[in-house]
N, C-alpha and C positions, 0 to 999 in steps of 0.2 A: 673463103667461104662463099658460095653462091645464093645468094637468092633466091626460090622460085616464086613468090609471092607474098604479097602483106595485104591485114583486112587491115579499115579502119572500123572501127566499132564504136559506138555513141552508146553511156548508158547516162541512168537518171538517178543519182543519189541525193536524196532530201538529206538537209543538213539537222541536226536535234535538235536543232536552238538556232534563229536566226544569227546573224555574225554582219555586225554594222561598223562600218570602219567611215571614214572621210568622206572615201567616195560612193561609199552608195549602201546596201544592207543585199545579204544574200540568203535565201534560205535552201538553196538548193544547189548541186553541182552537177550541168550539163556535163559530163567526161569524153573525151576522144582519147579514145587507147588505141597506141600503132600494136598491130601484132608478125611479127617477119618471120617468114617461115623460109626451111633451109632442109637440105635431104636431110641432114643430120638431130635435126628439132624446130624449137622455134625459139622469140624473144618479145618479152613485152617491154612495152614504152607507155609512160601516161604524155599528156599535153594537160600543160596547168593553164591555159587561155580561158578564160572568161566567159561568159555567155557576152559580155557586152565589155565593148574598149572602152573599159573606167581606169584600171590600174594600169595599163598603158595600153597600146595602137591595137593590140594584137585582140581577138574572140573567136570561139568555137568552131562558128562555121566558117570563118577564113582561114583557119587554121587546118581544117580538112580540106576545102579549097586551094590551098596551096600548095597542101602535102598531093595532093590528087593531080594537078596540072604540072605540076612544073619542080618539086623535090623529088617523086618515088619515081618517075621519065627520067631522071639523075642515074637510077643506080644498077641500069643493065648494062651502062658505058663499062663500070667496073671489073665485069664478067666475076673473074673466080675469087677476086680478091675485095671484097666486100666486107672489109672491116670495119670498127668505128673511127680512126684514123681517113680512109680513107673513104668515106663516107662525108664527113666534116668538109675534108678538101672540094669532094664531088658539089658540095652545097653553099660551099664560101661565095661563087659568083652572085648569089643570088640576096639582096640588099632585107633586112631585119630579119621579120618571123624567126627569132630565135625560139621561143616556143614549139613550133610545128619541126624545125628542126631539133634542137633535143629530142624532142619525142621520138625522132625516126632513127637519130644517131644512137639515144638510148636502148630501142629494141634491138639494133644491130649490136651494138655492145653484149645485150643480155646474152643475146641466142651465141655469138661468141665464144662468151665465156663460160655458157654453159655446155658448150663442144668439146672446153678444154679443161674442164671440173675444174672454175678457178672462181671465187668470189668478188663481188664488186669490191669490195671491203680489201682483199688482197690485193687485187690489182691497183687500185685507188694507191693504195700504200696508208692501209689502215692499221694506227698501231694500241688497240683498246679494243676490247669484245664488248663493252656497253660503252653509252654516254647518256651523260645528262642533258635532262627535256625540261623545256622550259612551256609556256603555254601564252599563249596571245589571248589578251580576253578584249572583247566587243564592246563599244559604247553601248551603255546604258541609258533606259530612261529615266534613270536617278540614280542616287548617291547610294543608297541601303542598298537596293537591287546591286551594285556593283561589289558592295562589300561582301554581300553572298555567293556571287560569286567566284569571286576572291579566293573566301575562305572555303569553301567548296574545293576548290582546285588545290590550295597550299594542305586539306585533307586528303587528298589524292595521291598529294608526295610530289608535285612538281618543287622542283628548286629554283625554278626562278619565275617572276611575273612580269607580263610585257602588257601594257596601256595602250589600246589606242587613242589617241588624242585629237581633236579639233578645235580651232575657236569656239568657246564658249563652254567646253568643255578637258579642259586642260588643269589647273593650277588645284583647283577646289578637290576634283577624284582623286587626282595624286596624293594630293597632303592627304585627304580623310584615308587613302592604303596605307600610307606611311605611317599613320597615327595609330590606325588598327591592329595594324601587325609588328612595327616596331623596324627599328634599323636594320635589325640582320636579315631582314626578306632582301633579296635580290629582285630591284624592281628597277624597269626600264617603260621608255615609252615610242612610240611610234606615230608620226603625223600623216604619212604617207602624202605628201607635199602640199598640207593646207596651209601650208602659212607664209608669209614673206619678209625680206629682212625688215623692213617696218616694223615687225614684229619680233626683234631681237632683244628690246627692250622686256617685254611680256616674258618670253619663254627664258629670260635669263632668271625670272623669279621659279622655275624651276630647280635652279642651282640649289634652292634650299633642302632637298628632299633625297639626294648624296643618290641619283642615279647612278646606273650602269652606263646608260647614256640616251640619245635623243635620236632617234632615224627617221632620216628623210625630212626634215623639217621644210625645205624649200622645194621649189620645182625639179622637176627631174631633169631635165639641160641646163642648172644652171651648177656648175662646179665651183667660181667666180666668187658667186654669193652664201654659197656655202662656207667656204673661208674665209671670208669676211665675218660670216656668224657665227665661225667656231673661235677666232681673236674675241668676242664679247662672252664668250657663256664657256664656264668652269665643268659645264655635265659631256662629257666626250661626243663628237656629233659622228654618228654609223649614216653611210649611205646603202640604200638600196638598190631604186628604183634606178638611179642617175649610174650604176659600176652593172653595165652589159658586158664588158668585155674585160682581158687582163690591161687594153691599153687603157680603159677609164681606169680602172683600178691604179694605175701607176700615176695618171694623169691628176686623183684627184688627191693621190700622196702626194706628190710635188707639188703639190698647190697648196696643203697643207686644206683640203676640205672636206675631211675625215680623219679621224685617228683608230676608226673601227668601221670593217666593212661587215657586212650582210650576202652571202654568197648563197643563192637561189638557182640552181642550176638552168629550171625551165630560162628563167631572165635572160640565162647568160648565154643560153645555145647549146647546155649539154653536160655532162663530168666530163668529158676531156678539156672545156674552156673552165670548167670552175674548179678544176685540180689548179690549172697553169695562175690562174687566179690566185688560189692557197698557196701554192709555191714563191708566188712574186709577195705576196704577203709576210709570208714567213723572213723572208730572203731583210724585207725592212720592218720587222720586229710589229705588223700590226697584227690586233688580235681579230680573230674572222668568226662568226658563226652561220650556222644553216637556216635560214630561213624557211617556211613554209606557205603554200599557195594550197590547204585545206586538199591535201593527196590521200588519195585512197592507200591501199596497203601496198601497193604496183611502186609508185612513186617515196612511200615513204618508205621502205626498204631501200632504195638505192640512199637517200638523204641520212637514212641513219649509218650508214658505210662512210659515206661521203664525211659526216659529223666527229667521225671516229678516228682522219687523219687530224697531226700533232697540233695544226695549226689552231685547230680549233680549240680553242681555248676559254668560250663563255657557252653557256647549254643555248642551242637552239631552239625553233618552235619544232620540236621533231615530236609532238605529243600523240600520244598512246591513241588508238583507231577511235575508241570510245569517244574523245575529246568532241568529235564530228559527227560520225556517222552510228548509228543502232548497230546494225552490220554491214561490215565492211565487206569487200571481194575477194579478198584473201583473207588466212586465219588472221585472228588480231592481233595485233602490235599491243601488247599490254606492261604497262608501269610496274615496274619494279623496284622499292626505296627510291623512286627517283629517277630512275634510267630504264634508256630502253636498249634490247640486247641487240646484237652488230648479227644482222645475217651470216650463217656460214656454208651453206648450201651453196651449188652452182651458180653464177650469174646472181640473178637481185637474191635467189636463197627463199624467194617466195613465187606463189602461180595461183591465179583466181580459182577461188571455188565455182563448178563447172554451173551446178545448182544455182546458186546467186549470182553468176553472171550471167547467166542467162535469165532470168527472173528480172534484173536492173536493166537488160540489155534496151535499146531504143528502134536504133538499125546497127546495120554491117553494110559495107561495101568492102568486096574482092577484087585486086586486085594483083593482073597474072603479069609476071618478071620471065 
């Protein structure tokens, strides 16, 4: 497949409701969407980077900075064989930015497989035409205000509910969900690395509240002290932030400092590293789900394919367009008892509406292959 060109594209979607986690509160999502164009069509890619390196190194405008200097200068070496295989390889020398890479590997995947009318979903080795969505909800600035939330969402038909947690805010919102809705809610929580093992003692009074389990509780490089803290606490510890690749992934089973991972594709560099990811998972019995980075409908199309291979086995944040955005850039991704339906269209099986994307749009930059 050749190349002849990819835009980067910046738009600007305001989020419905701020979204406060650990590190910082967002109300908005600056987006860089790769788009790669081919005689045959094209292929889009979202970048789940940040406006600002809070949830790790990576942000927006590095992440087009990168993909501009020294990724898309990659992929005319390739000439005619420009697949996402060998795309990945073309990109390997070049040390992190998994973010800006997915993105680029993503839209070469799309345009792909939409040459060979084959689904992410099929390719993937997706074996479900729906899955179940779970939904991530934001610190609150109270207790009530969270329960409405809550109960807001378990209205919705989500099946499971994910906490974010910080010092000072941990033990109290949990019990008051627990209390409100009863055991058989599916509820987990997320630290996104505020805490440290000093703090194993604290988060073990979690144990009482019969989690799914606990992610990310410690820093993100430290593997080490992650199984230390999961020998003290009975609630399963999920890494995130800390499994970039399939070798963290294997590195932080043998250490025993996880028993549930969190597979994020932007994190990991892409669906071809967070397939291999799912597969060495499978391979040692842990259970994996999808995580979310608040994706327009571009990105959460490929994630709910992704969600739909066997391994995944707990509902991801793969929630319905509404969850985030008023309108989304493509038609919406909408809940159904609970699930949301598995693309079956060409490639991601979705494509921006021309009106709203243009309308969100910020800039574009062309660039010619």
């Amino acid at each position: 497949m050749k190349i002849t060109g990819i835009e980067l594209r910046r738009i600007a979607m305001p989020l419905r409701a701020p979204f406060r986690t650990s590190f910082g509160v967002e109300t908005d999502r600056d987006v860089l969407l790769v788009r790669v164009v081919t005689p045959e069509g094209e292929g889009w890619g979202e970048c789940v980077a940040m406006s600002e390196p809070r949830y790790c190194s990576e942000y927006v405008d590095g992440a087009q900075d990168v993909l501009r200097r020294f990724l898309i200068p990659e992929l005319p070496e390739l000439s005619e064989s420009a697949d996402a295989f060998a795309v990945k390889r073309a990109l390997k020398p070049f040390k992190g930015h998994k973010m800006a890479k997915a993105a680029l590997e993503t839209a070469v995947l799309d345009a792909q497989l939409r040459s060979t009318n084959q689904s992410f979903g099929t390719y993937l080795g997706a074996d479900r035409d729906r899955v179940p969505c779970g939904v991530s909800v934001g610190i609150m600035d109270s207790i009530p205000e969270l329960l409405d939330a809550v109960e807001g969402f378990i209205a919705e038909g989500y099946v499971r509910i994910k906490l974010k947690i910080e010092p000072g805010w941990d033990v109290a919102p949990v019990r008051a969900v627990r209390e409100r809705f009863g055991d058989d809610l599916l509820l987990q929580v997320d630290a996104n690395a505020a805490y440290t093992l000093a703090d194993a003692r604290h988060l073990a009074k979690l144990d009482a509240f019969d989690l799914l389990l606990i992610e990310q509780p410690l820093a993100d490089d430290d593997l080490v002290q992650h199984a230390a803290l999961a020998r003290q606490l009975a609630t399963p510890v999920c890494l995130d932030e800390s499994i970039e690749s399939a070798e963290d992934a294997a590195a932080a089973i043998t250490l025993g400092a996880a028993s549930i991972i969190n597979i994020k594709p932007g994190r990991v560099g892409g669906y071809l590293e967070a397939k291999a990811i799912h597969d060495l998972c499978v391979a040692h019995g842990v259970p994996v789900w999808c995580g979310g980075m608040l994706e327009t409908g571009l990105g959460r199309a490929a994630n709910v394919a992704l969600a739909a291979l066997p391994g995944f086995t707990l509902p991801g944040d793969t929630s319905g367009s509404s969850r985030y955005f008023a309108t989304d850039i493509t038609a919406p991704f909408e809940l159904a008892d609970g699930h949301l339906d598995v693309p079956t269209g060409p490639g991601l099986g979705v494509a921006p509406v021309t009106d709203i994307l243009d309308e969100v749009t910020t800039s574009t930059e062309w660039i010619k292959l």
